[in-house]
C-alpha positions in Angstrom: 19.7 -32.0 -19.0 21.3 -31.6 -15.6 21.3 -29.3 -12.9 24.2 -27.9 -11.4 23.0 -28.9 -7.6 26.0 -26.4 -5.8 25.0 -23.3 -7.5 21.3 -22.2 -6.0 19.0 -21.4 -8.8 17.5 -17.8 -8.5 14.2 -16.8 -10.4 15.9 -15.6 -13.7 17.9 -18.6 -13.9 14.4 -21.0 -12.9 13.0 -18.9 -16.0 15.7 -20.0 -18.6 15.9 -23.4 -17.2 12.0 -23.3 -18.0 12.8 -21.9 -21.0 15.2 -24.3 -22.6 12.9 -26.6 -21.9 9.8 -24.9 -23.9 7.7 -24.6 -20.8 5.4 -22.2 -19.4 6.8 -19.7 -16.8 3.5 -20.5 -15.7 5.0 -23.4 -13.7 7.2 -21.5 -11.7 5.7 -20.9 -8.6 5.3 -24.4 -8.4 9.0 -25.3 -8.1 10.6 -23.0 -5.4 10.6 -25.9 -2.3 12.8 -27.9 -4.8 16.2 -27.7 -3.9 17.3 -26.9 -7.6 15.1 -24.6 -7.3 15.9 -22.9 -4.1 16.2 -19.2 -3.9 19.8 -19.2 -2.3 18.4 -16.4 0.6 17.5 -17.5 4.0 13.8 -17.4 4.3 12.7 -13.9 6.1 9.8 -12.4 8.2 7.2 -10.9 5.6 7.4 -7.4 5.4 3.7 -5.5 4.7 3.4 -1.7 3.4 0.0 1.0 3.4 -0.3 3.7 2.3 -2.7 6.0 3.9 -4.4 9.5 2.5 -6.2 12.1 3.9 -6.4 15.7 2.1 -6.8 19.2 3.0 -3.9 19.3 5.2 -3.6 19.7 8.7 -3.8 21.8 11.8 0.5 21.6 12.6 -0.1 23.0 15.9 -2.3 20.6 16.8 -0.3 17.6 14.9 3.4 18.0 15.8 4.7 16.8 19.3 6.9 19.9 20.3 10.0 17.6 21.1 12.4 15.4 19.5 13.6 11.9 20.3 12.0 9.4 21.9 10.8 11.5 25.0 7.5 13.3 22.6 3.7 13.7 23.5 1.5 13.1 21.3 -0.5 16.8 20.9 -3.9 16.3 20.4 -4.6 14.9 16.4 -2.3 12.1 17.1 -3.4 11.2 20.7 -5.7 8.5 19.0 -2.0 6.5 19.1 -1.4 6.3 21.7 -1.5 2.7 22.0 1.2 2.7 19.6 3.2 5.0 20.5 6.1 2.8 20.6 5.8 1.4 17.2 4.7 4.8 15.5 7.3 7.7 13.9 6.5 11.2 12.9 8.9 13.0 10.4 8.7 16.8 10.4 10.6 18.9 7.7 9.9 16.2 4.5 8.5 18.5 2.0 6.8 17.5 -1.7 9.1 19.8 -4.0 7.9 18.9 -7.0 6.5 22.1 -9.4 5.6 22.4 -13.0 2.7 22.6 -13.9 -0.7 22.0 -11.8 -2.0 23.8 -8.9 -1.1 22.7 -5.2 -3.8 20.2 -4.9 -3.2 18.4 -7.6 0.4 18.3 -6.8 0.1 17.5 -3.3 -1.8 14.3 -4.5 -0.7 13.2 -7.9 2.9 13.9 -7.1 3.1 12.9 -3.8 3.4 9.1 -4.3 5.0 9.9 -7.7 7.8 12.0 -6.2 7.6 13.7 -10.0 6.0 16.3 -12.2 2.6 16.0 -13.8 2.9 15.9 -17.6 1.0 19.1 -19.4 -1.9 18.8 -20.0 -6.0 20.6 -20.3 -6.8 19.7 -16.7 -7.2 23.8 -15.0 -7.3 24.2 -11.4 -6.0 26.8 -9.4 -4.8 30.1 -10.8 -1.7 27.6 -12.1 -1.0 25.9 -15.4 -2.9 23.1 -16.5 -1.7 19.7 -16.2 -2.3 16.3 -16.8 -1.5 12.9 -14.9 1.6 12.4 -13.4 5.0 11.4 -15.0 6.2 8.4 -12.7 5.1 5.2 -11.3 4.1 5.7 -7.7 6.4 4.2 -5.2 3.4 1.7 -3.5 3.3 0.0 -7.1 7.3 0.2 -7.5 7.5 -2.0 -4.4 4.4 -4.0 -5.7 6.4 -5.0 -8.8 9.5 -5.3 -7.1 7.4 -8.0 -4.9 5.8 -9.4 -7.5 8.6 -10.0 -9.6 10.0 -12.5 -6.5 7.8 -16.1 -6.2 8.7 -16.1 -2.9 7.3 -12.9 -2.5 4.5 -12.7 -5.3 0.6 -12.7 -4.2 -2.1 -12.8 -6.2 -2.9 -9.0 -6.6 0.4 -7.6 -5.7 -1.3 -4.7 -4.2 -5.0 -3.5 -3.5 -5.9 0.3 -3.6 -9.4 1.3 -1.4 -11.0 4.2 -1.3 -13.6 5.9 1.3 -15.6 8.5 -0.6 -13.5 8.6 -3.1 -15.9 10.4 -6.0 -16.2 8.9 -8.9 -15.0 10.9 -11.3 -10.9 10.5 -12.9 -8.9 13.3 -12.8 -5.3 14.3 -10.7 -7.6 15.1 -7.8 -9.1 12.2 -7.7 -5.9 10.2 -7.8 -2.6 8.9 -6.0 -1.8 5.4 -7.4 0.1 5.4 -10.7 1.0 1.8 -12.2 3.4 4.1 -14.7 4.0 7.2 -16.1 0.3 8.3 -17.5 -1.5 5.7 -15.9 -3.5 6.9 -12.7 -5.2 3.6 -10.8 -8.4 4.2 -9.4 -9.6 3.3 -5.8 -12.1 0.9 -5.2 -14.4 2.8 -3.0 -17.2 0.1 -2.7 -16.7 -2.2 -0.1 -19.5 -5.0 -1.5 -17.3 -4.7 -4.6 -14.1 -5.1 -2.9 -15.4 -8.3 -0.9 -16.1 -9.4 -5.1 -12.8 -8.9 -6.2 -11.3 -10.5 -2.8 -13.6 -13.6 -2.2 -16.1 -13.8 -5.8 -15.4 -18.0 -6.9 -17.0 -18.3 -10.5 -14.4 -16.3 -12.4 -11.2 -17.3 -10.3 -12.3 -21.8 -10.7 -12.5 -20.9 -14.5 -9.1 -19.2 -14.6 -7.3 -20.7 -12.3 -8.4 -24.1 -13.6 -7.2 -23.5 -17.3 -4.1 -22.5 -15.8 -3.7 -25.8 -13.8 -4.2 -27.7 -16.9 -0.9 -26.3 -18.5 0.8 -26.8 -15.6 0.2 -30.1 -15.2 2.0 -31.2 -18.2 4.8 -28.8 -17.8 5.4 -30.9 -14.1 5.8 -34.0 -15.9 8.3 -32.7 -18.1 10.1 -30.8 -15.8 10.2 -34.4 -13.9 12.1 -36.0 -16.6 14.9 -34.2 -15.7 15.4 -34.1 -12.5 17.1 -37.1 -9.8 14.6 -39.8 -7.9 14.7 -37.7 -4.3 13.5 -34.4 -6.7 11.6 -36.1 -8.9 9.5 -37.5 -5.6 9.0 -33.8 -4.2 8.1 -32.7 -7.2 4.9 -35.7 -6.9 4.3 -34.5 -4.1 3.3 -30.9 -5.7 1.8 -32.1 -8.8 -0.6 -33.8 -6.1 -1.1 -30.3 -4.5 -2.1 -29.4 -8.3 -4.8 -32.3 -8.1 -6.1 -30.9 -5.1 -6.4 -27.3 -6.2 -8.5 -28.7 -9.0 -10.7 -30.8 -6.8 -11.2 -27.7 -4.4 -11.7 -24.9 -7.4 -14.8 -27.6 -8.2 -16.4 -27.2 -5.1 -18.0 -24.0 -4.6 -18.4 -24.0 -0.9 -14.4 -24.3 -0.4 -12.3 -21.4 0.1 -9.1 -22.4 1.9 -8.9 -19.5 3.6 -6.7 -18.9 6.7 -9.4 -16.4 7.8 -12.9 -16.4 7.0 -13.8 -13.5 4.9 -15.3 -10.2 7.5 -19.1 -9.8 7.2 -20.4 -6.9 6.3 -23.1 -4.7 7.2 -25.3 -5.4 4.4 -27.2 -1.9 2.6 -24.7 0.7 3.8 -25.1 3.8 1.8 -22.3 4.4 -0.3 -22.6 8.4 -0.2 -21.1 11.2 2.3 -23.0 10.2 5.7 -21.5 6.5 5.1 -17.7 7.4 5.1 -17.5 5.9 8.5 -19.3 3.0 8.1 -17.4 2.2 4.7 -14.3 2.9 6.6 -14.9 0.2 8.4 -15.9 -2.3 6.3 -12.4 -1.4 3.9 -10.3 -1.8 6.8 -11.3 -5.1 7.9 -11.7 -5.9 3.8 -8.0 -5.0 4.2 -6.8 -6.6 7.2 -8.2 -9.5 6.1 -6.3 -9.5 2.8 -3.4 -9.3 4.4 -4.0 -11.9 6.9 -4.7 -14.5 3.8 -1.9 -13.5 2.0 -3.7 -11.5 -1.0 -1.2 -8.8 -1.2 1.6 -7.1 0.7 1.3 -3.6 -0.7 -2.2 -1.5 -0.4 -3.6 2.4 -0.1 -6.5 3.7 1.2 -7.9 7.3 0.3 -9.9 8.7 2.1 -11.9 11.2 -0.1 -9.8 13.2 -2.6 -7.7 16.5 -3.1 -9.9 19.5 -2.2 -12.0 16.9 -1.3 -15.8 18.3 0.1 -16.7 15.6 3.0 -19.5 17.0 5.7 -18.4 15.1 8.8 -21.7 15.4 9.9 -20.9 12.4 12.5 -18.6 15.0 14.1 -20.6 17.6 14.4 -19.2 19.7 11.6 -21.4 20.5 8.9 -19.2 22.7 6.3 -17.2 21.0 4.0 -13.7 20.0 4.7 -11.6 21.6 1.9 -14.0 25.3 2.7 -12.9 24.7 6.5 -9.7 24.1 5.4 -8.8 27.9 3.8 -10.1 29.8 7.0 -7.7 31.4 8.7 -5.9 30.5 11.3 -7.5 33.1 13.7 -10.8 31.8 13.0 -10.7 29.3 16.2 -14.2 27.6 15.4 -12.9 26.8 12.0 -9.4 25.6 13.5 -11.4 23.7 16.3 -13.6 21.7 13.3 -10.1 20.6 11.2 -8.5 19.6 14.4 -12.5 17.3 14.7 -11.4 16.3 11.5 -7.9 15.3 11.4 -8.4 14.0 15.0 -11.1 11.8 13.3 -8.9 10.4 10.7 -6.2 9.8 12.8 -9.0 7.4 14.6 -9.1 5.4 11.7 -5.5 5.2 11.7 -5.3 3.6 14.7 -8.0 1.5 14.1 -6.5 -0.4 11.4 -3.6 -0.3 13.6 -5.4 -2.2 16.4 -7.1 -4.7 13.5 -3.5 -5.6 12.1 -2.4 -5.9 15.8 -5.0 -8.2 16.4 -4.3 -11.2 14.2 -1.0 -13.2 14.8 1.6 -13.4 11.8 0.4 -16.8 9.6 3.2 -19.1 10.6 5.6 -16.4 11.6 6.2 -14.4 14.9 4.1 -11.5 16.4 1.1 -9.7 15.0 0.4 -8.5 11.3 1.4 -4.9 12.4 5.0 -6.0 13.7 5.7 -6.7 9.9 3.2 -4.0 8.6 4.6 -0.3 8.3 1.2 2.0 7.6 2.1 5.7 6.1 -0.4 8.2 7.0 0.4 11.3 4.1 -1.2 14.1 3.2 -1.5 16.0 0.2 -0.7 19.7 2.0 1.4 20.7 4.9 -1.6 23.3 5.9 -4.5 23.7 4.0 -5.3 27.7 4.0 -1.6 28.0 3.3 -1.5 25.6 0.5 2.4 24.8 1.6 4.0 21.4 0.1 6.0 21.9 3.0 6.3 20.1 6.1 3.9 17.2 4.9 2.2 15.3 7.9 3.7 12.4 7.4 3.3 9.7 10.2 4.5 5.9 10.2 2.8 3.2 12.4 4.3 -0.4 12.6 7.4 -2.6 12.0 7.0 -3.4 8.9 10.2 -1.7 7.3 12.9 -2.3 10.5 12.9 1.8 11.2 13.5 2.6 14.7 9.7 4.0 16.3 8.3 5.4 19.1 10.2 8.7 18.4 9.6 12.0 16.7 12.6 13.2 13.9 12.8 16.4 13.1 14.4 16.9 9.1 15.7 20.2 7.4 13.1 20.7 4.6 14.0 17.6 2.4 12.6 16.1 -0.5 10.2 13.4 0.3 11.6 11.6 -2.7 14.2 10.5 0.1 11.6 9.0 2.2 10.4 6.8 -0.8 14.1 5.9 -1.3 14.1 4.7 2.4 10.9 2.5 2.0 12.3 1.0 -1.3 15.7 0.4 0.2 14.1 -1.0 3.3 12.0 -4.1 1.1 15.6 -4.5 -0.5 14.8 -2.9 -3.6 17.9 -0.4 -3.9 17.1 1.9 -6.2 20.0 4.6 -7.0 16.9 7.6 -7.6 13.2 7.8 -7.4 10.6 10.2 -8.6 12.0 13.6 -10.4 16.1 13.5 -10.7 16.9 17.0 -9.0 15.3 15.5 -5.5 17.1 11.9 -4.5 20.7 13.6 -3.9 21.3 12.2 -0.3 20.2 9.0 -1.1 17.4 7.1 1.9 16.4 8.9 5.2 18.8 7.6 7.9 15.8 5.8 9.9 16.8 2.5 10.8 
């Protein structure tokens, strides 16, 4: 067999070419520095996405700078970014439109990354209709698989979804992620476990080691059809292979651009240790990121109508009660601005730790090709208003133009999805519920 060597292969055609040959797609990663092989697109900066949720709403006056443009202050819930001001967007007047069945809560969190309805269902909450889980992949994992689906853009989770006092219980409340219609993904809210999944040896040398095996032999065939100079570079990775088996044999090797964080051992994985566990998932994240384990990720913080006592703050009644006072209740309103101010921290925390660590082999800092989506299940909490979501976007990641403040006219945040998926290339025509993609992306580039 011969290659045609003026007609770059791309991934599907690498496939059949594996194909014909009865081999494993198995080998594919393997072959892309081959020039056979190449992927016939310039090689480009990495481009990072998080999604961050925090529920109950928030305190708008207290959230939304009063002007437009680039000349905004921050009031005082986002003052914590400073810092970033220049890299961070805020987008007033994006609303969740989705109905059906569910109450507001359960909407404003199972639709929201969804963009579409919840299927019916025995789940009551509210004075609403019941409902189930929702209808439609989320968009993080529509990116993930759009990633994945790309050698030169695959990693070996795809994504990683956190939670911070998440409770452990499965129902839409409790839920964002969707990896399809009727299948809810749920947070890892245990940071020991995380650092398991992440950095644990035992199980990953036994699979990874079968795998080699296979793909060892599929090399050698694959090398009996290609030209001396190929034939040579593709050596050159079958002794890569070698050397992945010798190093998933020794235990104490990692090959890790960055040395896994330590964490605080014995921190209590209950109410009183959100901020510790906060912590410990962002640098668990950051640190992911830095050695290439995944380029999509969430973190959930606690869960629709969720009960946290921020204690650590001062405030000892539980968010979601706070969060139906009304407005004229100024200690009440003074406590969720506490709050929201508080999360807002942690935003810029994880800001500051992805701003820390210089791109691997590439230009700038994690966060210049990071873009970090702060959401919210409810546009104001005693209101319970899908309306005017909070939404606030920190980082370069996606190419949209920061350090301003865009004001929209009550449009459906399936557009803003849209925009995300259009910026990692992945133009899709619609996503989420068909009635709210008519506009196509958010002009934010």
């Amino acid at each position: 067999m011969t290659i045609n060597r003026d007609v770059p292969m791309n991934a599907t055609t690498r496939r059949q070419f594996l194909q014909r040959l009865g081999l494993s797609a198995a080998v594919l990663p393997f072959l892309p520095a081959l020039p056979s092989f190449a992927q016939g697109t310039s090689s480009t900066r990495p481009q990072r996405l998080i999604f961050m949720f925090t529920p109950n709403g928030t305190v708008p006056a207290d959230f939304w700078p009063d002007q437009t443009g680039a000349d905004f202050q921050f009031k005082r819930i986002l003052e914590p970014l400073a810092p970033f001001k220049n890299r961070t967007l805020t987008l007033k007047g994006i609303s969740n439109k989705i109905r059906g069945d569910g109450d507001g809560h359960m909407r404003g969190i199972s639709c929201l990354l969804t963009a579409d309805e919840l299927f019916p269902g025995n789940i009551q909450g509210g004075s609403d209709k019941p409902a189930g889980w929702a209808r439609n992949i989320s968009i993080d994992q529509e990116v993930k698989n759009f990633l994945q689906a790309n050698p030169a853009t695959a990693t070996r989770f795809g994504s990683l979804e956190l939670g911070v006092g998440v409770p452990n219980r499965a129902d839409p409340w409790t839920r964002k992620v969707y990896g399809g219609p009727n299948q809810p993904l749920a947070p890892l809210s245990d940071p020991y476990a995380v650092f398991e999944k992440l950095y644990g040896q035992m199980k990953d040398r036994e699979h990874l080691g079968s795998v080699l095996d296979e793909v060892r032999d599929d090399l050698r065939v694959v090398g009996s059809h290609l030209g001396s100079e190929e034939r040579t570079l593709l050596e050159q990775h079958a002794q890569f292979v070698r050397e992945m088996e010798t190093d998933l044999k020794s235990a104490e090797t990692t090959r890790l651009l960055f040395p896994p964080p330590v964490l605080e051992p014995g921190v209590a994985l209950d109410n009183d240790g959100i901020p510790k566990i906060s912590t410990m998932q962002t640098d668990l994240l950051v640190n992911a990121f830095a050695n290439g384990f995944a380029r999509v990720a969430s973190l959930q913080f606690t869960n629709s109508v969720g009960q946290a006592r921020m204690r650590w703050l001062g405030v000892d009644e539980g968010h979601h009660g706070l969060s139906h006072e009304p407005d004229d209740n100024r200690k009440a309103q003074e406590e969720l601005v506490k709050i929201n101010t508080w999360f807002c921290q942690q935003l810029a925390e994880l800001a500051r730790k992805l701003d820390a660590i210089p791109e691997p082999g590439g230009e700038g800092t994690l966060l210049d090709n990071t873009t970090i989506v702060w959401a919210n299940e409810l546009g104001k909490g005693n209101s319970h208003t899908l309306d005017n979501i909070p939404f606030c976007l920190v980082g370069g990641g996606l190419g949209f133009k920061a350090g301003q403040a865009l004001q929209f006219d009550n449009v459906p945040h399936n557009r803003l999805w849209l925009s995300i998926a259009h910026a990692f290339g992945h133009h899709l025509p619609t996503f989420g519920h068909k009635d709210h993609s008519a506009g196509g992306p958010l002009a934010l580039t």
